[in-house]
C-alpha positions as CSV (number, residue, x, y, z in Angstrom):
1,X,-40.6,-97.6,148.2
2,X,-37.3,-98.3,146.3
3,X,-35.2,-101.5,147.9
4,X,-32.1,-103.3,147.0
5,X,-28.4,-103.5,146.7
6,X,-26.7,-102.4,144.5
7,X,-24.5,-104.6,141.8
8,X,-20.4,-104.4,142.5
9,X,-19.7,-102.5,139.0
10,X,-22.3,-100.0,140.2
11,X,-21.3,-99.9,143.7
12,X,-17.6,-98.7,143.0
13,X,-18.9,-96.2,140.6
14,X,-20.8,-94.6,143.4
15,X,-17.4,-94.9,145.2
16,X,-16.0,-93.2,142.8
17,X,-18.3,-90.5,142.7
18,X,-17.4,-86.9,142.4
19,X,-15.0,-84.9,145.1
20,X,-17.2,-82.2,145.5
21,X,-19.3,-81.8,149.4
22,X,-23.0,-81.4,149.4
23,X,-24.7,-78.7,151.6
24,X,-26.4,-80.3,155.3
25,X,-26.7,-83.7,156.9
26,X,-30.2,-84.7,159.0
27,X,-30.2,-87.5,161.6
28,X,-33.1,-88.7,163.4
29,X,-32.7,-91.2,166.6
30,X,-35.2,-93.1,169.0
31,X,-33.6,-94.2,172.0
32,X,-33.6,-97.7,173.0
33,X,-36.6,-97.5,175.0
34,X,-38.6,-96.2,172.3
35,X,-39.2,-93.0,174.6
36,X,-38.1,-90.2,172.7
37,X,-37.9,-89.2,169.3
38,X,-35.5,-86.7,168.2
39,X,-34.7,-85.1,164.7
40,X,-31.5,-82.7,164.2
41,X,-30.1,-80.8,160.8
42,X,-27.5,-79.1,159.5
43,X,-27.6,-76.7,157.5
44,X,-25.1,-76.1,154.9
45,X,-24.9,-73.4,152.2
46,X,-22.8,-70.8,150.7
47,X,-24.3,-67.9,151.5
48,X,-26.3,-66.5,155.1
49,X,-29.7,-65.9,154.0
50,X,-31.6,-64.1,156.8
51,X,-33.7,-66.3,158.7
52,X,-36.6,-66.5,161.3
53,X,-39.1,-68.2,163.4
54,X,-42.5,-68.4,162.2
55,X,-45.3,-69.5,164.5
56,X,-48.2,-70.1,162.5
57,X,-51.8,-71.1,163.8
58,X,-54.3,-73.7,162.6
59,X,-57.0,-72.3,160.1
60,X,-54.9,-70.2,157.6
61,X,-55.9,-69.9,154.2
62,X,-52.8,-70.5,151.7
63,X,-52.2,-71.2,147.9
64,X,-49.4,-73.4,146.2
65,X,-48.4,-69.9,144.4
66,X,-48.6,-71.3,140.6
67,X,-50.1,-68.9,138.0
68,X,-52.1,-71.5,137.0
69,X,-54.1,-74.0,138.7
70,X,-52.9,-73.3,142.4
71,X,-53.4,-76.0,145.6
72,X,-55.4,-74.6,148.2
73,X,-55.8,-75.5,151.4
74,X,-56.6,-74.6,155.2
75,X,-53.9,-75.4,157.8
76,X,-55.2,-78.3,160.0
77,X,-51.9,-77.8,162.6
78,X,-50.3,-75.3,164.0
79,X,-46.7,-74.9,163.5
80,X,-42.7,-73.4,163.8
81,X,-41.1,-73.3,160.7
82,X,-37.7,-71.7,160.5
83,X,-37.9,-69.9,157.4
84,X,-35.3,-68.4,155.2
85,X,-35.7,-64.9,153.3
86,X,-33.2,-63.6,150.3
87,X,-34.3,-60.2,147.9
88,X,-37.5,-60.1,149.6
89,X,-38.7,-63.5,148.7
90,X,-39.1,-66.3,151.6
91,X,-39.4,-70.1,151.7
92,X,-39.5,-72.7,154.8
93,X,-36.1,-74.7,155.2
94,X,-37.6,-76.1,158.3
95,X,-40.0,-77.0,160.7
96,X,-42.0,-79.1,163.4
97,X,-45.8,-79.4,163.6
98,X,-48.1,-79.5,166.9
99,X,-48.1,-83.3,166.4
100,X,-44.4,-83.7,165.8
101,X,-44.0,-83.9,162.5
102,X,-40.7,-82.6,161.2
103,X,-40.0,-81.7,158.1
104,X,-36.5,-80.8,156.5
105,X,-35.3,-79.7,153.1
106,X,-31.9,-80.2,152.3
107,X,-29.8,-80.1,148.9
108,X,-29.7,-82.8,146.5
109,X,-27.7,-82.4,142.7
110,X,-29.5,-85.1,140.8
111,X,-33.0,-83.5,141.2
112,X,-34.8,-82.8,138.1
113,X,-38.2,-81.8,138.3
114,X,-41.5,-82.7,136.3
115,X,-42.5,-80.9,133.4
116,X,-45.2,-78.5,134.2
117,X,-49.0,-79.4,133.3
118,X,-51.2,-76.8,134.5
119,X,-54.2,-79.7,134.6
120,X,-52.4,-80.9,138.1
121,X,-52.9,-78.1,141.1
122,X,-49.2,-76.7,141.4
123,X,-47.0,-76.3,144.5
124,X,-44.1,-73.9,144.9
125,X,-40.8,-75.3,146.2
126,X,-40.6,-72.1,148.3
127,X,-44.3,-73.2,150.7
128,X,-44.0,-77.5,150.2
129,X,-42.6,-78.3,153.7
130,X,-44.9,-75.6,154.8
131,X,-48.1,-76.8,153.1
132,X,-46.6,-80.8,154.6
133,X,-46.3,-79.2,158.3
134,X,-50.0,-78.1,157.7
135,X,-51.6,-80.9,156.7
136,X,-50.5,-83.9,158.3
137,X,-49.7,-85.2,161.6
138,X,-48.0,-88.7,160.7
139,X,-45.0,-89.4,158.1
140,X,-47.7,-92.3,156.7
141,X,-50.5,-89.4,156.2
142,X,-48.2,-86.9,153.8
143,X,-46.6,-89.8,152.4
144,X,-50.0,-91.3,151.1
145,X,-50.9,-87.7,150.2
146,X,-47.7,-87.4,147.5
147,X,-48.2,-90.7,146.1
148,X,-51.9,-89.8,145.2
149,X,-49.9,-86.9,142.4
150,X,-52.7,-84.6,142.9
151,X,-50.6,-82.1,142.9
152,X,-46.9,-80.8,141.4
153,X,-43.6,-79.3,142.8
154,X,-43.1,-76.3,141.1
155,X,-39.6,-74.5,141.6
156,X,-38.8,-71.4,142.6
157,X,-35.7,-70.1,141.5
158,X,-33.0,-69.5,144.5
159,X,-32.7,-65.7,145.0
160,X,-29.7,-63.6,143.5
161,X,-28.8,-67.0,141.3
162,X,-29.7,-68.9,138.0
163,X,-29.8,-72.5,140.0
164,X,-32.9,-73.5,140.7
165,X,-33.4,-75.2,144.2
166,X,-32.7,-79.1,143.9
167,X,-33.5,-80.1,146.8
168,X,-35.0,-83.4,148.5
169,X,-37.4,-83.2,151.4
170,X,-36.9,-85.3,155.0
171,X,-40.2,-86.3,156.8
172,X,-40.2,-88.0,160.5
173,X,-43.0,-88.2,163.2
174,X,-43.5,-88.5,166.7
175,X,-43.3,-92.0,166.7
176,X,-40.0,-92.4,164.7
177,X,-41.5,-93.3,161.4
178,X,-39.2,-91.5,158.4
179,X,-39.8,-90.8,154.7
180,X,-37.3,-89.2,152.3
181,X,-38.6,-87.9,149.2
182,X,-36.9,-87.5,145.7
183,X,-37.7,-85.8,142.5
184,X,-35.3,-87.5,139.7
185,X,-36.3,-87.5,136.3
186,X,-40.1,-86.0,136.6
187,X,-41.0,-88.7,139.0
188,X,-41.6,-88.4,142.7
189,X,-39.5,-91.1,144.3
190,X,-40.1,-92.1,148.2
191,X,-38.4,-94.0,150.4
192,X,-40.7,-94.8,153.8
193,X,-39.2,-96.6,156.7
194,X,-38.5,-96.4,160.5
195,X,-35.0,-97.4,159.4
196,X,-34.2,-94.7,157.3
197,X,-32.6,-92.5,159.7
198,X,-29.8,-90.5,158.0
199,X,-29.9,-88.0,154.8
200,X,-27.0,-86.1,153.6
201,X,-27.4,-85.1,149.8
202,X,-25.9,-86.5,146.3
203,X,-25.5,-89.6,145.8
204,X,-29.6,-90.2,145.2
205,X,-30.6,-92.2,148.3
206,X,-30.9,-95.5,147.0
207,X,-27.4,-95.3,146.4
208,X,-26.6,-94.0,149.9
209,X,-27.7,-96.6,151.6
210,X,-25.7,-99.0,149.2
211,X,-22.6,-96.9,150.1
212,X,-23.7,-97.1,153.7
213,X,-24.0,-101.1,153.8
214,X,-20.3,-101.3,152.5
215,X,-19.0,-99.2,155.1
216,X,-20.8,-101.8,157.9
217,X,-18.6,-104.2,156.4
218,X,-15.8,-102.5,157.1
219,X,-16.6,-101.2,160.5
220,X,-16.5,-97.8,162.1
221,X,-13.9,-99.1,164.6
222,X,-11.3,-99.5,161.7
223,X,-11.9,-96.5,159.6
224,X,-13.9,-94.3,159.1
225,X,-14.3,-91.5,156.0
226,X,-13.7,-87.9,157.3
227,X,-14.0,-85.4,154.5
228,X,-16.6,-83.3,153.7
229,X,-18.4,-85.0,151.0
230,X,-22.1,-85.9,151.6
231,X,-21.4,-89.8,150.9
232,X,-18.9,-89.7,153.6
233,X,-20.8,-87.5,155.8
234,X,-23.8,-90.3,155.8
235,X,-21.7,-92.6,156.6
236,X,-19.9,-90.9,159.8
237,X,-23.7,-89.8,160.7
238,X,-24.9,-93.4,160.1
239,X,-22.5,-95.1,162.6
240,X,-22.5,-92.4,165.0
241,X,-25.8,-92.6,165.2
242,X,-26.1,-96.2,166.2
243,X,-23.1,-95.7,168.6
244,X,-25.0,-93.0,170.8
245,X,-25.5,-94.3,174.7
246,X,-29.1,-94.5,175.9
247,X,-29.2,-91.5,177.8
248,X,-29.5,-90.6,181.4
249,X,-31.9,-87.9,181.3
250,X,-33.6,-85.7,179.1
251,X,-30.3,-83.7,178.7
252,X,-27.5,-86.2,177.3
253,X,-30.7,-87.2,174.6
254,X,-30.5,-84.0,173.2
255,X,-26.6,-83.5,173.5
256,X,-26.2,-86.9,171.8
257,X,-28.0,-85.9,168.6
258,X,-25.9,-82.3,169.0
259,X,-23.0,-84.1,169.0
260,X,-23.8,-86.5,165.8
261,X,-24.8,-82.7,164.2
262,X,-21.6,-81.4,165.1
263,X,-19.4,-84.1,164.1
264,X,-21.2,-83.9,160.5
265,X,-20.8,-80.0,159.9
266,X,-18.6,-78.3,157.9
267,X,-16.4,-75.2,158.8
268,X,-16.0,-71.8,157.5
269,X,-14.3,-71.6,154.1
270,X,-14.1,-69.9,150.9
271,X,-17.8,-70.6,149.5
272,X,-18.0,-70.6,145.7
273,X,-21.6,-69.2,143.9
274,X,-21.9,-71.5,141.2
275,X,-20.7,-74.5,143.4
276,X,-24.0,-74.2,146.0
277,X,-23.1,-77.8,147.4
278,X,-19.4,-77.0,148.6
279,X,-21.0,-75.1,151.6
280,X,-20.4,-74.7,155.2
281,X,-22.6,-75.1,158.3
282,X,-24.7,-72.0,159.0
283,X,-27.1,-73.9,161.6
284,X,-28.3,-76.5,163.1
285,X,-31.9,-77.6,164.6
286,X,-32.7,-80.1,166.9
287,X,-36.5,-80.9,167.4
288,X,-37.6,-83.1,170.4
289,X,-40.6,-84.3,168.9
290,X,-41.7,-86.7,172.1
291,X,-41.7,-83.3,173.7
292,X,-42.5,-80.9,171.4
293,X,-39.4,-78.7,171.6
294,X,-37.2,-77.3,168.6
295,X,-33.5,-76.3,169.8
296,X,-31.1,-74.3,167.4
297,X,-27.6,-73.5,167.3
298,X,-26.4,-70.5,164.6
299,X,-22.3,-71.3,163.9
300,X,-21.9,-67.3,164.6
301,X,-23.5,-66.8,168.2
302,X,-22.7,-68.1,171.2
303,X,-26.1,-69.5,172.4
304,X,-28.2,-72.7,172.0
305,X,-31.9,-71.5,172.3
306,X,-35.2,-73.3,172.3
307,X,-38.8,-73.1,171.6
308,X,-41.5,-75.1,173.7
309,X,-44.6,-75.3,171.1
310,X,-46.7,-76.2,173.8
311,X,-46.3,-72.5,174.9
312,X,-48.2,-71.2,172.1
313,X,-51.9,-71.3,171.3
314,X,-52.6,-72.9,168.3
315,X,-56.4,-72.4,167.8
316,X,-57.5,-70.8,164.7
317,X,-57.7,-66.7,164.7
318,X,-54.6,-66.6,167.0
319,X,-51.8,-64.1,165.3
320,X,-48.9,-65.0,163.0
321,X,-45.7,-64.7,165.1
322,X,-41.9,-64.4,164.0
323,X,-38.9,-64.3,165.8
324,X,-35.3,-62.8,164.1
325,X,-32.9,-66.2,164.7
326,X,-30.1,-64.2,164.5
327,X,-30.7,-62.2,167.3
328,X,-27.2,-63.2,169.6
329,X,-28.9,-61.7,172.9
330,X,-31.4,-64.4,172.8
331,X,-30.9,-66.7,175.8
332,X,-32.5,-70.5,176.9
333,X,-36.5,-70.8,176.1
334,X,-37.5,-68.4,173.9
335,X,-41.4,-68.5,173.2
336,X,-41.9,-65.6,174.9
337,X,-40.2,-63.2,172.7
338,X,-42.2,-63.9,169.3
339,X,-43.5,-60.9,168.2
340,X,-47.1,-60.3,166.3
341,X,-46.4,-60.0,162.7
342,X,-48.0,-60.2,159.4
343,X,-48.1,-63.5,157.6
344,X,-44.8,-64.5,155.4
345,X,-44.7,-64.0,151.5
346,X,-44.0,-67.5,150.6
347,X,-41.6,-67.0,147.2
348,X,-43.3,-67.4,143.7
349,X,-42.4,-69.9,140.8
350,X,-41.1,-67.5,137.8
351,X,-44.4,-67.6,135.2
């Protein structure tokens, strides 16, 4: 768990960072009450890879994908992952568990990976939210599990591009508990708290929350910064957050995160290849994890749907299921209209 503040000569050179935006912005809020947990994303990128809903049962049989030394392991949860495909090759973006565990991956500059030593069981970037949404039911269970280092993110190279995907993952439970997890310099760097309830991407985080202590001290009443960098972005996510009403009803709880999601996106523009973090908003999820419900908004239809996961059986043997997100006629509650399919082909690292 890294802590601290920063000094003041490293404090304006994070205010000084770079002009670029970073691609998607998570939020997670627990009302006042402590009654409901919810978890929303944005998701930013330059391109519209074709995505879907996966519906995957307890007792499947996966591998981490390495050519050498693989992970293996049994699912022990049933899950939705929202899953994005490009060129034929697939990874999970997104997801909630049967126990409420959310996981999120979002874009993060800095990231540089370990060196790869086939004596630790590997783990492609493309299945590690999935093989997180499999395993674990708390934020405090995977987080003990990546500290242990038995095993290695492996990258998978993003399709139809030379960058490889430097990304850093969001964890949160049903009972508000939250992890971000960073991979800077070969070392696996977490950050577990209840506390830590916004991600956006570059700065690393330790130095977002820095940036986000001297904006309190300014107050959100008097100014607040509007572009569409990531460091601003946390900070309009971070105050909004705070500022949400305790809700009514089950309704305005969800429409509150929406409405931090929405004020964090960024619109259409002219997206540029070799700049993957100047990106706009393609979609947005919302997962009620008191509830068990996963909303989703795509920026080009006209409909909010959801998914109730307790709708689907979970037990072991039960089929695979997918669902096309991008269908627009898709209207309210949509569990119903998953279709049988055959299992996803995660993406593999390049040997």
């Amino acid at each position: 768990m890294k802590r601290g503040v920063l000094s003041t000569m490293a404090l304006a050179g994070v205010l000084a960072w770079g002009t670029a935006a970073e691609a998607c912005t998570r939020v997670l809020h627990v009302t006042k009450d402590k009654k409901q947990v919810i978890t929303g994303r944005n998701m930013d990128w330059y391109v519209r890879y074709p995505t879907s809903f996966w519906k995957f049962p307890r007792g499947m049989r996966r591998t981490g994908l390495t050519a050498a030394n693989p992970l293996t392991w049994v699912s022990r949860y049933g899950s939705v992952a929202l899953i994005q495909t490009a060129e034929g090759q697939s990874a999970t973006a997104d997801g909630m568990n049967e126990k409420g565990l959310v996981a999120n991956l979002l874009y993060l500059t800095e990231t540089k990976y370990p060196e790869r030593d086939p004596k630790i069981k590997g783990l492609a970037s493309s299945i590690y939210l999935q093989y997180l949404l499999d395993n674990f039911a708390t934020v405090a269970e995977a987080v003990a599990a990546i500290e242990k280092g038995d095993f290695q993110i492996v990258p998978v190279p993003i399709p139809g591009s030379e960058h490889l995907p430097t990304m850093h993952i969001s964890l949160s439970d049903a009972s508000g508990d939250s992890a971000v997890v960073e991979f800077l310099e070969g070392r696996t760097v977490i950050h577990h708290s209840p506390a830590y309830r916004i991600m956006t991407n570059s700065p690393t985080y330790e130095k977002q929350l820095a940036l986000d202590a001297y904006w309190r001290q300014i107050g959100g009443d008097t100014f607040l910064p509007g572009t569409r960098r990531s460091a601003d972005r946390f900070v309009r996510a971070s105050y909004y957050e705070k500022m949400l009403p305790e809700p009514k009803n089950y309704r305005e709880a969800v429409a509150g995160v929406m409405s931090v999601l929405r004020n964090t996106s960024s619109p259409f523009g002219d997206p540029d290849p070799n700049k993957p973090n100047i990106s706009m908003t393609m979609w947005r999820t919302v997962d009620d994890q008191t509830h068990r419900i996963l909303f989703y908004e795509s920026t080009v239809a006209p409909n909010v749907i959801w998914i109730d996961l307790k709708r689907f059986d979970f037990s072991p043997g039960t089929p695979v299921r997918r669902l096309d997100a991008q269908d627009e006629n898709l209207v309210g509650e949509v569990s119903g209209a998953f279709e049988k399919s055959e299992p996803v082909k995660f993406a593999r690292p390049t040997p």
